[in-house]
Backbone as a chain_set.jsonl record, in Angstrom:
{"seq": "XXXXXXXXXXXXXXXXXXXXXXXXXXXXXXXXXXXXXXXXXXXXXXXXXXXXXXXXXXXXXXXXXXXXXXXXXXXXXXXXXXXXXXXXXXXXXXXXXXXXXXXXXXXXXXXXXXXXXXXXXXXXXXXXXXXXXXXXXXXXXXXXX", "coords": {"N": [[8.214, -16.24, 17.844], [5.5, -14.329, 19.59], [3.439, -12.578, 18.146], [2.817, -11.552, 14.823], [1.408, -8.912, 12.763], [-0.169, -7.877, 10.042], [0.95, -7.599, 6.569], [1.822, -10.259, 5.37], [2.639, -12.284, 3.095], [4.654, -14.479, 2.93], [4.953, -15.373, 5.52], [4.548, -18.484, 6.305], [4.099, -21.793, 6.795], [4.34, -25.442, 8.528], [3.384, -24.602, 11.696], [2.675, -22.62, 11.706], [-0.126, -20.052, 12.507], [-2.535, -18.525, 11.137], [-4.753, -15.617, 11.032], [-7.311, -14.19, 10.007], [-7.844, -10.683, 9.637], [-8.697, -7.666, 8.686], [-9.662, -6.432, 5.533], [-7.949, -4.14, 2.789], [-8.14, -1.274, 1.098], [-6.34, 0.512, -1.649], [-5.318, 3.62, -2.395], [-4.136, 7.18, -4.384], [-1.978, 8.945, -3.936], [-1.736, 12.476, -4.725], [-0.132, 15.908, -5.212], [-1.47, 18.492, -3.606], [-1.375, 21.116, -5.031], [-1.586, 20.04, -7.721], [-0.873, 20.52, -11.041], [-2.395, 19.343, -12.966], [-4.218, 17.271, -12.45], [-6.969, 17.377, -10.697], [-9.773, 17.221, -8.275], [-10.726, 14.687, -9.019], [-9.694, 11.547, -10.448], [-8.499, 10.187, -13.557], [-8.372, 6.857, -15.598], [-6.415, 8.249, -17.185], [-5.605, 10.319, -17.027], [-4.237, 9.447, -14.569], [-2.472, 6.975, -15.904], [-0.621, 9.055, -17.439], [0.497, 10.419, -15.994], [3.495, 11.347, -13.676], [5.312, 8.553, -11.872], [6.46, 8.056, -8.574], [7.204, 4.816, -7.059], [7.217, 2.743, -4.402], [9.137, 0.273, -3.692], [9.041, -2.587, -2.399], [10.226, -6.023, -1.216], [7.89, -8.779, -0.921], [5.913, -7.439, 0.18], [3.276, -5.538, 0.69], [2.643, -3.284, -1.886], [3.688, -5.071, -3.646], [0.711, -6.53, -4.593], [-0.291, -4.367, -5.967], [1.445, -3.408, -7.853], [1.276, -5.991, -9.414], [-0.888, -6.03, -10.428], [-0.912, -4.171, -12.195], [0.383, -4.961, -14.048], [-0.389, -7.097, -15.075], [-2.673, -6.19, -16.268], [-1.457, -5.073, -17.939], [-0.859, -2.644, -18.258], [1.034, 0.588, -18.907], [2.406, 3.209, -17.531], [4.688, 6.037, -16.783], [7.376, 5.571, -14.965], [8.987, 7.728, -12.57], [10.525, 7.59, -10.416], [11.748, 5.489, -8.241], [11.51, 3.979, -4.594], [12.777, 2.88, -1.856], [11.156, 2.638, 0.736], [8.57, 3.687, 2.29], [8.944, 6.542, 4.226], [10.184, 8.952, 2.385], [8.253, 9.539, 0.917], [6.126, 11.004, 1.193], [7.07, 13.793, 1.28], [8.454, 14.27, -1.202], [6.137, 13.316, -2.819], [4.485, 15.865, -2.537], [5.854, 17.814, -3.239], [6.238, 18.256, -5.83], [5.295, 16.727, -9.468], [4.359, 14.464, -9.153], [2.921, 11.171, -8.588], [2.051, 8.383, -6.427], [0.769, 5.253, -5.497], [-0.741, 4.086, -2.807], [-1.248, 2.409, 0.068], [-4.571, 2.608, 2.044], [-4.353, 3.589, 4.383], [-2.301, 4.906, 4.533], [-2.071, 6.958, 3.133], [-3.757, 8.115, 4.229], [-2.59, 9.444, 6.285], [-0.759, 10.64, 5.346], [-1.917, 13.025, 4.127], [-2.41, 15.654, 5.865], [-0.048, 16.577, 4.902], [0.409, 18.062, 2.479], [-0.92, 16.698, 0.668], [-3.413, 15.574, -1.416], [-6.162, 13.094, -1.366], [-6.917, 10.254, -3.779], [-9.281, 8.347, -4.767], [-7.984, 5.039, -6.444], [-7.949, 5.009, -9.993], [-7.617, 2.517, -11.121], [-8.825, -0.587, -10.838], [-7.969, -2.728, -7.714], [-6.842, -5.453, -6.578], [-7.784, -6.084, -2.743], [-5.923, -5.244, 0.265], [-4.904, -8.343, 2.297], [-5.082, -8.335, 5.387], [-3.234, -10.01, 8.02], [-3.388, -12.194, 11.286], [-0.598, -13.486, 12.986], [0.638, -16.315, 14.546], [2.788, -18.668, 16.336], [2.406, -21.975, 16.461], [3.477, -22.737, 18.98], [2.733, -20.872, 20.693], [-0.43, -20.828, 21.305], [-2.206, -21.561, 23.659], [-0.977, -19.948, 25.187], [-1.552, -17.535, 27.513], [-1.275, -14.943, 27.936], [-0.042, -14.196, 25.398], [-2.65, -14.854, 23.861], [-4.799, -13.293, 25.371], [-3.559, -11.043, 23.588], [-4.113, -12.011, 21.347]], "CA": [[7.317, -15.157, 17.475], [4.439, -14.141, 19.853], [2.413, -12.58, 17.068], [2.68, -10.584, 13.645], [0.303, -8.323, 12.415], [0.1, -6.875, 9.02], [0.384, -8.489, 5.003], [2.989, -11.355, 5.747], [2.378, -13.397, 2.311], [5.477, -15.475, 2.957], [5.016, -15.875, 6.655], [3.995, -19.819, 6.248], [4.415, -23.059, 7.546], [3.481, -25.712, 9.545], [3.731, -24.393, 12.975], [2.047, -21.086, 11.859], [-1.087, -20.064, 12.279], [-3.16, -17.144, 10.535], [-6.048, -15.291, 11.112], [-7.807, -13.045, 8.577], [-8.304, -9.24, 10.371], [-9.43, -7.237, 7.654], [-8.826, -6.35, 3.753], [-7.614, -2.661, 3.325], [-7.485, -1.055, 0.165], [-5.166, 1.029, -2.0], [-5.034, 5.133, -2.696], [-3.653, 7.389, -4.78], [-2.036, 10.804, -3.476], [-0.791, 13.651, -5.08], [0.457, 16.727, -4.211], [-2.66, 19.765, -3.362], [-1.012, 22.181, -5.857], [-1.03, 19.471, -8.922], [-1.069, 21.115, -12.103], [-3.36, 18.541, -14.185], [-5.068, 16.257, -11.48], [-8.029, 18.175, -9.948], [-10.553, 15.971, -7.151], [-11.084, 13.183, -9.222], [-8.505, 11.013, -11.077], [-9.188, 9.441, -14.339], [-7.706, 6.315, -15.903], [-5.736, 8.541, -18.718], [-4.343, 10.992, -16.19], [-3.002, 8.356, -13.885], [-0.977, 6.857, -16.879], [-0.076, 10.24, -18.082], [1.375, 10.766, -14.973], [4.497, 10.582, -13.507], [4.78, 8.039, -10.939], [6.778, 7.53, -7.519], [6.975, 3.585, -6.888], [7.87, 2.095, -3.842], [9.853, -1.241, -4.538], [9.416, -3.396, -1.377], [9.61, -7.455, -1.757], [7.28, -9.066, 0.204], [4.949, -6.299, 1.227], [1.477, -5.251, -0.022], [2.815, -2.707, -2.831], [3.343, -5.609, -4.678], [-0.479, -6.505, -4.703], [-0.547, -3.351, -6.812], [2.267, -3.634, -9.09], [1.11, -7.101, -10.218], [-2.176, -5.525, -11.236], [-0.355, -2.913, -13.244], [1.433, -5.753, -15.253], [-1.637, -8.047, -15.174], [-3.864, -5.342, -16.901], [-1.195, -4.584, -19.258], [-1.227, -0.608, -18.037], [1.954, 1.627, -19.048], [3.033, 4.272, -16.963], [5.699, 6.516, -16.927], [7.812, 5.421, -13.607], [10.057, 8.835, -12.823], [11.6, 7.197, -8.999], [12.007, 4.55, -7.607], [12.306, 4.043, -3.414], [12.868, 1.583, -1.175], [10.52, 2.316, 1.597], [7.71, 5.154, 2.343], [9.452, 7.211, 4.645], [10.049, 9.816, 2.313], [7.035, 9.219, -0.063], [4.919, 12.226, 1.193], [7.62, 15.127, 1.119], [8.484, 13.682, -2.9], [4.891, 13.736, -3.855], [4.481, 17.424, -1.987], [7.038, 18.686, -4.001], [6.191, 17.269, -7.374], [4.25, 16.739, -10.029], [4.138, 12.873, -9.374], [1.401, 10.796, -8.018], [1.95, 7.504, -5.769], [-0.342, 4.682, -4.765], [-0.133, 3.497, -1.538], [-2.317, 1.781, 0.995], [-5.245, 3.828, 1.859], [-4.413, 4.326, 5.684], [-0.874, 5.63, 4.672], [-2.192, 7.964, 2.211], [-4.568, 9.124, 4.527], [-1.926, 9.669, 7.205], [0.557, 11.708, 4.524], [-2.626, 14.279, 3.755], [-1.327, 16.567, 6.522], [1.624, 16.83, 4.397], [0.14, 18.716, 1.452], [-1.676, 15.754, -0.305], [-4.566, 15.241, -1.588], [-6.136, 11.517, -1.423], [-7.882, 10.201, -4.367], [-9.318, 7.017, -5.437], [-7.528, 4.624, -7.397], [-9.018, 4.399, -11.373], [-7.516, 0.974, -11.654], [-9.154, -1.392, -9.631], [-7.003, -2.999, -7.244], [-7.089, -6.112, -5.102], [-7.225, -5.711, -1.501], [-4.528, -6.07, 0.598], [-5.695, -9.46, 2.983], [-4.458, -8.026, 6.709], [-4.009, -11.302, 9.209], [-2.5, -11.791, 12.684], [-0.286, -14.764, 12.944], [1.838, -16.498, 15.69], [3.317, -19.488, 15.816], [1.234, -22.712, 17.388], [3.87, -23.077, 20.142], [1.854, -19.64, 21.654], [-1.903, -20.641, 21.144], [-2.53, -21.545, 24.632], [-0.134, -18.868, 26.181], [-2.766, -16.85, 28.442], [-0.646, -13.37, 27.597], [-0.711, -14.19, 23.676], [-4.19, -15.243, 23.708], [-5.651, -11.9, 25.048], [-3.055, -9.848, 23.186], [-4.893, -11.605, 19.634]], "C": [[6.069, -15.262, 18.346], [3.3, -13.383, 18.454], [3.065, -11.454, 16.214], [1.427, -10.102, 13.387], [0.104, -7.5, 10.957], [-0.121, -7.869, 7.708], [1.922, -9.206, 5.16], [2.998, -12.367, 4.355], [3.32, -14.785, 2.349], [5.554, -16.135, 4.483], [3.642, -17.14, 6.739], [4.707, -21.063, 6.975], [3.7, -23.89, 8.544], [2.96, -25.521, 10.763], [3.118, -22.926, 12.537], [0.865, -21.096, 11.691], [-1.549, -18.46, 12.214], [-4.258, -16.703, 10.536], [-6.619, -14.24, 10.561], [-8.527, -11.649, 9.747], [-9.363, -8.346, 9.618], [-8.628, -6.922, 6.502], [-8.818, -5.009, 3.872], [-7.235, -2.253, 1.832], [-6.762, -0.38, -0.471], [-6.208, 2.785, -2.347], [-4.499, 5.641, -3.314], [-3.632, 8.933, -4.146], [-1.03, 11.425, -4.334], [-0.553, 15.207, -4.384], [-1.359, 18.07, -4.421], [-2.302, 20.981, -4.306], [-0.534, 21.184, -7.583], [-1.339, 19.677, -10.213], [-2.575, 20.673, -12.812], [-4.195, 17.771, -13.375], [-5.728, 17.198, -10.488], [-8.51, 16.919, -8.293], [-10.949, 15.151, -7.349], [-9.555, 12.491, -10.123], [-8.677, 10.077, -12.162], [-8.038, 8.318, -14.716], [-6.486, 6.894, -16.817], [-5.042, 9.656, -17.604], [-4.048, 9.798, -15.451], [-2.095, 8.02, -15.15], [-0.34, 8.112, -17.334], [1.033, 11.2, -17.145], [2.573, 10.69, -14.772], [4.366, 10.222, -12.19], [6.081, 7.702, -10.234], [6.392, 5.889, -7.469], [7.512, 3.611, -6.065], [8.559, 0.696, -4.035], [9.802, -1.848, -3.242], [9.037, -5.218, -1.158], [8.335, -7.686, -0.945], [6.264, -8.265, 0.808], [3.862, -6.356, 0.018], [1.94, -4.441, -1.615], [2.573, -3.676, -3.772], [2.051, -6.482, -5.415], [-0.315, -5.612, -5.914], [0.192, -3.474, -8.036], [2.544, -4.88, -10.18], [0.096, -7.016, -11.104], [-1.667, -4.687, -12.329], [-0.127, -3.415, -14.597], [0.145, -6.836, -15.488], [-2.649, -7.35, -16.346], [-2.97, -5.034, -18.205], [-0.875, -3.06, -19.551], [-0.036, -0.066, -18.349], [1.777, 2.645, -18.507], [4.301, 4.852, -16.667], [6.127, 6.619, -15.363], [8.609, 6.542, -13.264], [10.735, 8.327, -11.869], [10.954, 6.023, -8.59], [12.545, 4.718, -5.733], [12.048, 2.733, -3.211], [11.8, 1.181, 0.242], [9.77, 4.186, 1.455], [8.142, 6.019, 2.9], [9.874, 8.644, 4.189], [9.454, 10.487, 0.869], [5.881, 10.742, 0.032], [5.742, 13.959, 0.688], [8.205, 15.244, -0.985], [7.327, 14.129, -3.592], [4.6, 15.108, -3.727], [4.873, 18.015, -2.628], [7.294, 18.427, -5.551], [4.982, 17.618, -7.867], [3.676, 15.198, -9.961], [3.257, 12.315, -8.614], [2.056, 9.142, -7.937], [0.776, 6.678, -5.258], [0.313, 3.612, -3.808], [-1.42, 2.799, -0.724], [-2.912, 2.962, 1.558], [-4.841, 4.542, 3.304], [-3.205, 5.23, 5.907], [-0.975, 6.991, 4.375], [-2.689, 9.028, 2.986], [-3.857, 9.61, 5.96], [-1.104, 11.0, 6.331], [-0.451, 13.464, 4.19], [-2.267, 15.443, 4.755], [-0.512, 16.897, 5.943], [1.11, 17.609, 3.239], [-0.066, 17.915, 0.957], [-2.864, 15.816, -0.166], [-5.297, 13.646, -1.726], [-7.145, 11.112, -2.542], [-8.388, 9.089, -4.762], [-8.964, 6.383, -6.506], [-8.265, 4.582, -8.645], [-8.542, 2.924, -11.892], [-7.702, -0.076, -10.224], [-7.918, -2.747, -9.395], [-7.229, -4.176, -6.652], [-6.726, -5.675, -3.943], [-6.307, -6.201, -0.792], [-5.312, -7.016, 2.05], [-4.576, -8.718, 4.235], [-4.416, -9.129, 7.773], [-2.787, -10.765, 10.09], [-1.751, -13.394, 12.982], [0.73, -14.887, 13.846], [1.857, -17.858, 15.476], [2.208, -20.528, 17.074], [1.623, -22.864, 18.724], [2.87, -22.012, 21.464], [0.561, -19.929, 21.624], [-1.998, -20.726, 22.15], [-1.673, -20.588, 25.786], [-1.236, -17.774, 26.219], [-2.343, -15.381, 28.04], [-0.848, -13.449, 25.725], [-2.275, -14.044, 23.087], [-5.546, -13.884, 23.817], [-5.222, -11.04, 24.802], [-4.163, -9.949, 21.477], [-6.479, -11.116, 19.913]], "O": [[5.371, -16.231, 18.047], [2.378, -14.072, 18.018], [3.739, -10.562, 16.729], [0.416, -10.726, 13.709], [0.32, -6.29, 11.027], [-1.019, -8.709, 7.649], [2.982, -8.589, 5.047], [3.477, -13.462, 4.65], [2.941, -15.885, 1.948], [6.105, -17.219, 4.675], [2.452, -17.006, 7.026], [5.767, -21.064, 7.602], [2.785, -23.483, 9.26], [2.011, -26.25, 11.052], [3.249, -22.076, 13.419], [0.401, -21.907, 10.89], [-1.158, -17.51, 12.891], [-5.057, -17.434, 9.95], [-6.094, -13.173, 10.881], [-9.519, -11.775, 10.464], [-10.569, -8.303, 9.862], [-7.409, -7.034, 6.369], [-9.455, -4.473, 4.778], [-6.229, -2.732, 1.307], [-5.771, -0.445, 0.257], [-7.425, 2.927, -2.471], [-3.561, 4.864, -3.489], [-4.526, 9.749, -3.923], [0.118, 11.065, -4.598], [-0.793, 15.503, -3.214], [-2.047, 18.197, -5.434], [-3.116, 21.903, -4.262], [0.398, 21.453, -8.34], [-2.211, 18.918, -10.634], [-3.537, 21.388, -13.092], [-5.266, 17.652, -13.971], [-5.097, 17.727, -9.573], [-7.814, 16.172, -7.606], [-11.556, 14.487, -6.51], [-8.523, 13.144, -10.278], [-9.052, 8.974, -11.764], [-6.889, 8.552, -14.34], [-5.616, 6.103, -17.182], [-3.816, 9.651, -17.502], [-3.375, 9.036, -16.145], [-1.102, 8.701, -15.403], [0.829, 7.903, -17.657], [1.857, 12.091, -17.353], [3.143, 9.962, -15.585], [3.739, 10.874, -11.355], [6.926, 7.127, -10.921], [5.25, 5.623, -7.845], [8.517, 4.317, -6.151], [8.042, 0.116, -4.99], [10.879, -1.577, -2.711], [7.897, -5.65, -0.987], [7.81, -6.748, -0.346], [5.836, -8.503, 1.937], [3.722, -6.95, -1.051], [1.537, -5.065, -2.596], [1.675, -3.573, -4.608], [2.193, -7.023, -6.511], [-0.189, -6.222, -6.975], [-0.352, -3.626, -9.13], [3.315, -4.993, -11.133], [-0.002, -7.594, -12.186], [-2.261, -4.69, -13.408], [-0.258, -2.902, -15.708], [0.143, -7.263, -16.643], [-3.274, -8.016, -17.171], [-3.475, -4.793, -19.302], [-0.7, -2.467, -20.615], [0.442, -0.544, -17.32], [0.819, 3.269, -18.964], [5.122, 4.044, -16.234], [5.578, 7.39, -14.575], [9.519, 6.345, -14.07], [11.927, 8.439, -12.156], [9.758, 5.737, -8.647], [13.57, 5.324, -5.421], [11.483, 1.838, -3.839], [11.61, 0.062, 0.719], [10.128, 5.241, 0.931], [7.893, 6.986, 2.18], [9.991, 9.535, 5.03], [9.845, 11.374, 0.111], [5.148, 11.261, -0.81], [5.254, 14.896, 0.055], [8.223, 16.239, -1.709], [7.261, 14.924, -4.529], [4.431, 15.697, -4.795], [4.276, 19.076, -2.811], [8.337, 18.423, -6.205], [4.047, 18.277, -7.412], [2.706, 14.816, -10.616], [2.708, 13.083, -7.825], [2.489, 8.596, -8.952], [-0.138, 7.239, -4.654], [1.232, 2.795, -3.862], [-2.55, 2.832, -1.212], [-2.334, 4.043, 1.673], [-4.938, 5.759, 3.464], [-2.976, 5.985, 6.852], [-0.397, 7.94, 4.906], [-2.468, 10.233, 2.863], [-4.602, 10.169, 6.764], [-0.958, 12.136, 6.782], [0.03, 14.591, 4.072], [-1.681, 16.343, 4.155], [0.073, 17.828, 6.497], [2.216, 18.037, 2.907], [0.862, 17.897, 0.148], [-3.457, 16.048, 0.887], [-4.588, 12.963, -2.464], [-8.278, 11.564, -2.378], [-7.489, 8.61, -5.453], [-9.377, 6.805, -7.587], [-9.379, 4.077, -8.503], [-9.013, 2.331, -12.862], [-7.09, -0.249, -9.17], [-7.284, -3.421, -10.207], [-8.165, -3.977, -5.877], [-5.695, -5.024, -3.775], [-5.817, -7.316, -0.974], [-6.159, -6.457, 2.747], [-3.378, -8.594, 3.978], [-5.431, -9.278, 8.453], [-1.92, -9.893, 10.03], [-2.477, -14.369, 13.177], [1.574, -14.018, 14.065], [1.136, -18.363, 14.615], [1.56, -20.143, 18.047], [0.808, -23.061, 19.626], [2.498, -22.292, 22.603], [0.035, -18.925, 22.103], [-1.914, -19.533, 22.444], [-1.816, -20.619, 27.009], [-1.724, -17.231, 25.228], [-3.288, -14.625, 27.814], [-1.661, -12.834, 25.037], [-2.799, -13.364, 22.204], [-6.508, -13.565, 23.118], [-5.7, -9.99, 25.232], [-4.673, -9.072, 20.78], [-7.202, -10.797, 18.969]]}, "num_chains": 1, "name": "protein.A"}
C-alpha cells in the first residue's frame, strides 16, 4: 500500500502508520418536495420519519448508527442499501430522509435534495491518511502525503 485516504477504522497494525487529516461531519437530506420536513429538521420529525439506511461494515455510517443505538432513538427504517450509489435518486423520489456524510449530501443536492442539519448530535467521522512504514522514506510517497 502506498497510501489510503479516508475512515479506515480497521486499517491497523504494526507496520502502519496514520495521520489525522480532518474530522467531517454528518447530514441529513431529503427530498425538495417533502411533504412534512420544511428548512429545518426537528428531533420528532426525524424519528417520525421514514428512513433510507446505508448498511456498510467498516465505513463511517457506522459512526452514526452506533449513536442511534447509544441514545436509545427509534426510527422507522423503510430500506435498507448496501452502498450510496443510489441513495440520492431514492430520497428524490420519496418521502424518506437519509443521513450521510456532509460532503456526500452536499454533492446529491443537485439531485433534488435539500441538506439539513442533523438534530441528533453525531460524532465526527476522524479522516486520516495512512501507508505502510515500508513507504515513509519513498521520495514519490512522501510528496504525494
Amino acid at each position: 500500500m502506498d497510501l489510503a485516504i479516508g475512515y479506515f477504522p480497521d486499517l491497523t497494525g504494526a507496520g502502519i502508520v496514520a495521520e489525522g487529516l480532518f474530522d467531517h461531519p454528518f447530514a441529513c437530506i431529503v427530498s425538495k418536495n417533502h411533504p412534512t420536513i420544511g428548512e429545518t429538521l426537528s428531533l420528532d420529525e426525524f424519528l417520525a420519519a421514514d428512513h433510507l439506511v446505508v448498511n456498510q461494515d467498516g465505513r463511517s455510517q457506522e459512526i452514526f448508527e452506533r449513536r442511534i443505538r447509544d441514545l436509545k432513538l427509534r426510527r422507522r427504517v423503510l430500506l435498507h442499501l448496501p452502498h450510496f450509489m443510489s441513495v440520492p435518486q431514492m430520497i428524490a423520489n420519496s418521502d424518506m430522509i437519509a443521513t450521510v456524510p456532509l460532503s456526500l449530501g452536499a454533492w446529491y443536492v443537485n439531485s433534488g435534495l435539500k441538506l439539513l442539519p442533523s438534530p441528533v448530535d453525531i460524532p465526527l467521522i476522524e479522516l486520516k491518511q495512512f501507508w505502510h512504514r515500508r513507504m515513509e522514506n519513498d521520495p514519490a510517497v512522501r510528496w504525494l502525503r
